[in-house]
C-alpha positions, -999 to +999 in steps of 0.1 A: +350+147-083+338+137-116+318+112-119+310+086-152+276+068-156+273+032-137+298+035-113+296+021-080+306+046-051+307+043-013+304+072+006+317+056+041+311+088+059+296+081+098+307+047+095+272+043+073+290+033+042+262+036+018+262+025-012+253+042-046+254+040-088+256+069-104+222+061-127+217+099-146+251+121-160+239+155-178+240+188-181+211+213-164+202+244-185+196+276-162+167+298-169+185+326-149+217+330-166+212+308-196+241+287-192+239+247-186+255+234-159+270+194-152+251+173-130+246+134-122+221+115-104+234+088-080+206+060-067+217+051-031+208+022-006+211+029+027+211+003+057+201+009+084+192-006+118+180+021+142+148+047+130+129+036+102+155+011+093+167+004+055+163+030+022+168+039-009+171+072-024+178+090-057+193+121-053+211+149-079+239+165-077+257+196-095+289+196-106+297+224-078+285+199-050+306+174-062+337+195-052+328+207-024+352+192+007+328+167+017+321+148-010+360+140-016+357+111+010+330+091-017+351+059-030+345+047-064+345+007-061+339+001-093+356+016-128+340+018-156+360+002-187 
């Protein structure tokens, strides 16, 4: 999945169907190998009405998580034109 600054996504998994803009698209230098590597930053709201109830998060993301399986059922609501 790739992924363009200030899109809107949904990732509907669990029925939670949370809600998220991608705020940060760059790429990561690695000390280890020396190579730099995609990533992007998505800012998520989360509602919820059992435990602690409602938050927001800001999580990263490489480029390899992106493909992985589960992340194929996030829905991008909104282009960007």
């Amino acid at each position: 999945m790739q992924l363009e600054l200030g899109q809107l996504i949904i990732d509907p998994q669990e029925d939670l169907n949370d809600i998220g803009v991608v705020v940060e698209v760059g790429w990561q230098h690695s000390i280890n190998d020396g190579v730099s590597y995609p990533y992007c930053k998505i800012y998520w709201v989360c509602r919820r009405t059992h435990g602690l109830g409602d938050y927001t998060s800001t999580l990263a993301y490489s480029q390899e998580e992106l493909d992985l399986e589960e992340f194929e059922y996030f829905e991008v609501i909104e282009e960007r034109t």
